[in-house]
Structure formats: C-alpha cells, structure tokens
C-alpha positions in Angstrom: 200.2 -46.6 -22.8 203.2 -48.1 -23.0 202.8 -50.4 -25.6 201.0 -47.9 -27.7 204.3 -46.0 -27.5 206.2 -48.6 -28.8 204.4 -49.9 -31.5 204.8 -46.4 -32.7 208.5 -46.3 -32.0 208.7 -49.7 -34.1 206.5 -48.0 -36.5 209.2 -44.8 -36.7 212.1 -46.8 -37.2 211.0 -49.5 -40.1 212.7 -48.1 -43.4 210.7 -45.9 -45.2 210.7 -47.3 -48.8 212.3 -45.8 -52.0 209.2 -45.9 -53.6 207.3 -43.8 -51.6 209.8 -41.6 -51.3 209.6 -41.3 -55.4 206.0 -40.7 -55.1 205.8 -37.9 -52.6 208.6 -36.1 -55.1 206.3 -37.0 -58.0 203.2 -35.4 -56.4 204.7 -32.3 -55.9 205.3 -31.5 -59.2 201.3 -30.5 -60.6 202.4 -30.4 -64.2 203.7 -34.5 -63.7 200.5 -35.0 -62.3 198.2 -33.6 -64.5 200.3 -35.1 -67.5 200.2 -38.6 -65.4 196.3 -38.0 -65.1 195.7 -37.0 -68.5 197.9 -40.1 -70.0 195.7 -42.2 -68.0 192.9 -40.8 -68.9 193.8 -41.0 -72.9 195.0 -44.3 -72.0 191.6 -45.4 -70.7 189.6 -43.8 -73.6 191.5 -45.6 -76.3 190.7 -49.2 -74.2 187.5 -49.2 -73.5 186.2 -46.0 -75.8 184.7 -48.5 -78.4 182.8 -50.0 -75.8 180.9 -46.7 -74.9 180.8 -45.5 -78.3 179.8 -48.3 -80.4 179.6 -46.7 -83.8 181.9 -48.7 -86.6 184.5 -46.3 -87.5 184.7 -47.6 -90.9 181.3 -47.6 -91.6 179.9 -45.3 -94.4 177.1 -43.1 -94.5 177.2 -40.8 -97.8 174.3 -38.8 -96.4 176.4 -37.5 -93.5 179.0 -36.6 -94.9 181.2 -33.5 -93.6 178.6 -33.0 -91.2 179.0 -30.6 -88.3 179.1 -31.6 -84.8 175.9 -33.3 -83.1 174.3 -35.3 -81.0 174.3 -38.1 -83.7 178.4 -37.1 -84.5 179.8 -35.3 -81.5 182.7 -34.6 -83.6 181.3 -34.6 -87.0 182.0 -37.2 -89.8 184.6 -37.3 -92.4 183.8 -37.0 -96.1 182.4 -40.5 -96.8 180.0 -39.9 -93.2 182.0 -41.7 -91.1 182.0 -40.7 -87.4 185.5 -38.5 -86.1 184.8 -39.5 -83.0 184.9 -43.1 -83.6 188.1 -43.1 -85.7 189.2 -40.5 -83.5 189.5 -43.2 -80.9 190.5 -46.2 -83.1 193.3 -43.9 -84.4 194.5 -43.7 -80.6 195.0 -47.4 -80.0 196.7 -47.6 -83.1 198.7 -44.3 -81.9 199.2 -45.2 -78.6 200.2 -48.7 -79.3 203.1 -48.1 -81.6 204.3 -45.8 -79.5 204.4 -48.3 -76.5 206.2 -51.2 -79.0 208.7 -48.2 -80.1 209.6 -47.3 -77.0 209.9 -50.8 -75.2 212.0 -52.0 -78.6 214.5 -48.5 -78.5 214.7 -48.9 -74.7 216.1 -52.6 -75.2 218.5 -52.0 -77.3 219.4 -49.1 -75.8 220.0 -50.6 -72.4 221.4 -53.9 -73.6 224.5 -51.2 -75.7 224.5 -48.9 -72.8 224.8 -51.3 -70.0 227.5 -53.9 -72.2 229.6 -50.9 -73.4 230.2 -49.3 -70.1 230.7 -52.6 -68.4 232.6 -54.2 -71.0 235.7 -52.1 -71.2 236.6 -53.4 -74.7 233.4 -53.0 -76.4 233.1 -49.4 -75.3 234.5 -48.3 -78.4 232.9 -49.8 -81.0 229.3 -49.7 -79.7 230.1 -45.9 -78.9 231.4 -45.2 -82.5 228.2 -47.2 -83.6 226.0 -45.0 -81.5 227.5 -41.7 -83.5 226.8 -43.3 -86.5 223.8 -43.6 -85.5 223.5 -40.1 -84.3 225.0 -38.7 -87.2 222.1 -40.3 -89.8 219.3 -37.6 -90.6 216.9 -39.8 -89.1 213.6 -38.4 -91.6 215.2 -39.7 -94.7 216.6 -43.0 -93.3 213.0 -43.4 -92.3 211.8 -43.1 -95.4 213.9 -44.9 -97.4 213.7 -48.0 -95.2 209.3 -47.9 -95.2 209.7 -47.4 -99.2 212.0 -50.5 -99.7 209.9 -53.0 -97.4 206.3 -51.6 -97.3 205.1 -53.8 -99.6 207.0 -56.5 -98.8 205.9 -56.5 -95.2 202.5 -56.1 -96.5 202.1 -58.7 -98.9 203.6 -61.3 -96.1 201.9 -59.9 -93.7 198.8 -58.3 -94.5 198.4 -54.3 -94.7 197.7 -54.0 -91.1 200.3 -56.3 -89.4 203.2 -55.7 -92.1 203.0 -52.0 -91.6 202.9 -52.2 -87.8 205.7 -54.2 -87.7 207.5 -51.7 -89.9 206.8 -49.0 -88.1 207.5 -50.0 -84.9 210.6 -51.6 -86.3 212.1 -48.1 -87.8 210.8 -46.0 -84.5 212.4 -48.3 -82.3 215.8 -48.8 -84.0 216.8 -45.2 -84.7 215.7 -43.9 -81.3 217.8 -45.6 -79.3 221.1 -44.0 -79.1 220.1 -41.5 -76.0 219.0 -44.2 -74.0 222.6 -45.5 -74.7 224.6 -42.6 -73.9 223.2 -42.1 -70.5 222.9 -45.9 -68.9 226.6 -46.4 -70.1 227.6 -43.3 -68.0 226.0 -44.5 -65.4 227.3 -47.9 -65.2 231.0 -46.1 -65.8 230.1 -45.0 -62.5 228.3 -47.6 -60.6 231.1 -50.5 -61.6 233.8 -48.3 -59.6 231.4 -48.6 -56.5 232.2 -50.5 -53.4 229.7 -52.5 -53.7 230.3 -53.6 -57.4 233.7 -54.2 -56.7 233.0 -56.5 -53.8 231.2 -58.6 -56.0 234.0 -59.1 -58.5 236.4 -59.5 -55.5 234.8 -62.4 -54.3 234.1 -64.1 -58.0 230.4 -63.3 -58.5 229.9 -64.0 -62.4 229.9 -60.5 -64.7 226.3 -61.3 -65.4 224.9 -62.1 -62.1 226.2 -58.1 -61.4 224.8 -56.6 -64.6 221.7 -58.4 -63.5 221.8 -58.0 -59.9 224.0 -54.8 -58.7 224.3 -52.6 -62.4 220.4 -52.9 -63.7 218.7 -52.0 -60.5 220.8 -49.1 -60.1 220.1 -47.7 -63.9 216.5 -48.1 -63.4 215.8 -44.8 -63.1 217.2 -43.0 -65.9 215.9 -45.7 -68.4 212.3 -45.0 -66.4 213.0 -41.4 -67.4 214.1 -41.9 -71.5 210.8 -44.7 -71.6 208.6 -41.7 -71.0 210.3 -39.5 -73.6 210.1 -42.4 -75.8 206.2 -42.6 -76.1 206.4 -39.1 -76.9 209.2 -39.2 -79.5 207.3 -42.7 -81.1 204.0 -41.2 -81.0 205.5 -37.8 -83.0 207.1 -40.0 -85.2 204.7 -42.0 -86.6 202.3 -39.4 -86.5 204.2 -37.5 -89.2 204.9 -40.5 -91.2 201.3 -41.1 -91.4 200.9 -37.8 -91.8 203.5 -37.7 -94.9 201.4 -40.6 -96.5 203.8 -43.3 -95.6 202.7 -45.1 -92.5 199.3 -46.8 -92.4 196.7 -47.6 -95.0 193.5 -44.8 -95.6 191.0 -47.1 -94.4 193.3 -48.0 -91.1 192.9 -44.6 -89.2 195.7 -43.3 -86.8 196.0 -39.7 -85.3 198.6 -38.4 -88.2 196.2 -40.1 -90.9 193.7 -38.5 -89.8 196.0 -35.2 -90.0 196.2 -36.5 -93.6 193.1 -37.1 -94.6 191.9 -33.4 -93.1 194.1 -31.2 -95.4 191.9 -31.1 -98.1 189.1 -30.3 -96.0 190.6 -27.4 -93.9 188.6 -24.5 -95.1 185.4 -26.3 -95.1 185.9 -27.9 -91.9 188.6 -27.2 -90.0 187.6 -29.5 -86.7 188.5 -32.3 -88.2 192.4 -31.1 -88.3 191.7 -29.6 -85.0 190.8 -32.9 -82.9 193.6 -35.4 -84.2 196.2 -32.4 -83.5 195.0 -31.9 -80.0 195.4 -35.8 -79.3 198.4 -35.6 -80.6 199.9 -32.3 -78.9 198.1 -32.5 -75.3 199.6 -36.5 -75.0 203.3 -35.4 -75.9 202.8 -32.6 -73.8 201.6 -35.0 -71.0 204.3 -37.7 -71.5 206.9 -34.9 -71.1 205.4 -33.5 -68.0 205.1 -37.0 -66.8 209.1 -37.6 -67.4 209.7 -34.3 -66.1 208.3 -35.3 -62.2 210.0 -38.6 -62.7 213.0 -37.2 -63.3 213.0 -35.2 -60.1 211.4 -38.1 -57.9 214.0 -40.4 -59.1 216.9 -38.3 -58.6 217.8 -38.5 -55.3 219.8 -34.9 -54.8 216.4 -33.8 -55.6 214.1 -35.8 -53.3 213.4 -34.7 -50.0 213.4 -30.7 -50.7 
C-alpha cells in the first residue's frame, strides 16, 4: 500500500508538460477540432485520393461530356468528359501544396525580419519601414504585374508546370509576410528585456546562440498561429489567380481553375462551380478554426480556464 501511494505521489509531482497542456486548450474549442479534423481529412484525400479513384483526370471522353452525376462520374465530367471528381482531387494537391510552400516561404522571411529587427536595435528601422512598404503595396496588382513579366520566362526554363509553381509560390510567399513580422518583433521587444535573456548576454553567450536558443522557442507560438492563417491566405490567393486566368495552365487543374473553367457552364451545370468552391470555402474555414484553438491553447492567460 505504501508503495502504491508513492508511485502515485512521484506520479503527481513530475511536470506536467506544455504540450499537453496546449492540447487539452485545443480540444475544448469544437470549432478547432472539427476544422483540425476536416484539414486532415482534405489533407488525406488529396494524398492518397488517386489511389482509390484511379480515373486519369486528363483523360477525355467526348461521349460524356457535361454529364450529370453517377455511378460512373460521382461528380459529373467537364465538357471534354473528363471526370470532376478526379481533377477535383488533383486540383487539391496542387491547391494544398502551394499553399503549404507559401506559407513555409512568407513564414521565413517573416520570422528571419521579425526576430533580427526586434533583436537588432539598429535594424529595427529599416526592416520596419520596409515592412510598410510592403504593407502599403495593393498586393492584387503587384501580383499581377510580377506573373505577367516572368510567366513565360519561368515557363520556358522551366517547363509550364514547375515555372509556374515556382512563380506562384514565389509571389504568395513574398507579399504575405509582413504580419508575421509585426508580431514576432513585438514579441522579441519583450522577451530580450527578460531575466533570463539578459543573463545570457551578461555572461557573454553569443547574440546568435540566444536568437536560437532563448528568443525562437519563445516566439514559437505566434509564428504556429500566422502558419495556419497562411495556408488559408495562400490557398485564397492562388485560387483567385487561377481563377483570373493567371496561375496555372487549362490542362493543369487546381481548385480556382476549375472555378475558371465552370463560368461558362453555370446555367447548364452549375455543380461543377459548386464542388471546387466548397473545397475551397470549407478548407479556409477549417484552417481558420484551426488557428483560432491554437491561438487559445498557446496563449497561456488563456490555458487552464
């Protein structure tokens, strides 16, 4: 009895760790956990869809064309016969992985300014004044003007596929990176005034062995926060270049080419807007619920209630 007592009391008094703590926040929000579940599960249909439905999304069949929904076409074909559902779900790896690169590329550069300007007392004006110009750019047009002048550059060196990936991910990621800026440098304002931080530099540990090892750690969670909000801004973005005619090529589907592709057909078949915007609206909607409950579980005035 008695050693069942104190494993228990060594049990009691280990350190619960931060991570669970995050979690049990996180699972109390239901809208971060449906989004969380329904990312996954968009996530997982994009991987391994093609493997369960094995139809070629490019391939044509002229007799099905603009077909209704069936057993054959669950969502109907297009109007050359090819299957929705199929390019439905190559349009989502295409999607979803531009909106990954974006967001990993915008939350780079994001931290790398945030965390050097807020540390770096003499580069915190110039990389500040940089991020307003940034700020200050009316981001549609820049957009445009930069995929007009190296399109086909990009896609003669390239190829049509890679070159315009490339581009894309390249424009998303460099003009959405300016939030993620604003808030890791005020919180390294913060941090670099701790006790902790200043022990460091009191005894002569190296400025970047402290970015790496006291200021980073300590930023992880609003950067966790602004990558969630990045899928969703990347995935909107490209959407409604492709959707504008300007991302990928007609025979390389995405979610806003398909969008595209569907306006002419609107009164004859309106589904085939209707599935495309619904992959599109339902993951923002998810990825936003999902940085909603992460911003609650990671903020630690929150946590516990």
């Amino acid at each position: 009895m008695t050693d069942i007592t104190q494993s228990k009391l060594e049990q009691q008094s280990k350190p619960r760790s931060q991570w669970l703590d995050v979690w049990d926040q996180f699972s109390t929000h239901k809208g971060a956990l449906a989004g969380a579940g329904f990312f996954l599960f968009v996530l997982l249909a994009v991987i391994f869809g093609p493997y369960v439905w094995a139809i070629d999304p490019q391939y044509i069949d002229i007799r099905a064309r603009n077909e209704g929904m069936s057993l054959a076409h669950p969502l109907g074909t297009d109007q050359l016969g090819r299957d929705t559902l199929a390019r439905l779900i190559r349009g989502g790896q295409t999607s979803m992985a531009v909106g990954l690169t974006a967001m990993l590329l915008s939350l780079v550069v994001g931290t790398l300014i945030g965390v050097l300007a807020g540390y770096v007392r003499w580069l915190d004006g110039p990389l500040m004044r940089l991020t307003d110009l940034f700020l200050a750019l009316p981001l549609l047009p820049l957009l445009l003007v930069i995929i007009m002048l190296f399109r086909e550059t990009l896609r003669s060196a390239l190829g049509p596929e890679a070159g315009i990936f490339l581009l894309m991910v390249f424009v998303i990621g460099i003009t959405s990176w300016m939030q993620t800026a604003r808030i890791v440098r005020g919180d390294v304002l913060s941090l670099k005034e701790r006790e902790f931080v200043l022990a460091a530099v009191s005894i002569g540990t190296p400025g970047r062995r402290i970015i790496l090892r006291h200021i980073l750690p300590n930023v992880l969670s609003p950067i966790m926060v602004s990558a969630t909000l990045g899928i969703a801004n990347a995935i909107i973005t490209e959407s409604a270049l492709s959707f504008l005619g300007l991302g990928f090529p007609s025979d390389f589907p995405t979610w806003g080419r398909l969008l595209f592709d569907a306006i002419d057909y609107l009164q004859q078949d309106p589904g085939r807007v209707l599935w495309p915007g619904l992959a599109i609206s339902l993951t923002v909607l998810s990825v936003n619920y999902m940085g909603d409950g992460l911003r609650d579980a990671l903020d630690p005035r929150i946590r516990g209630r």
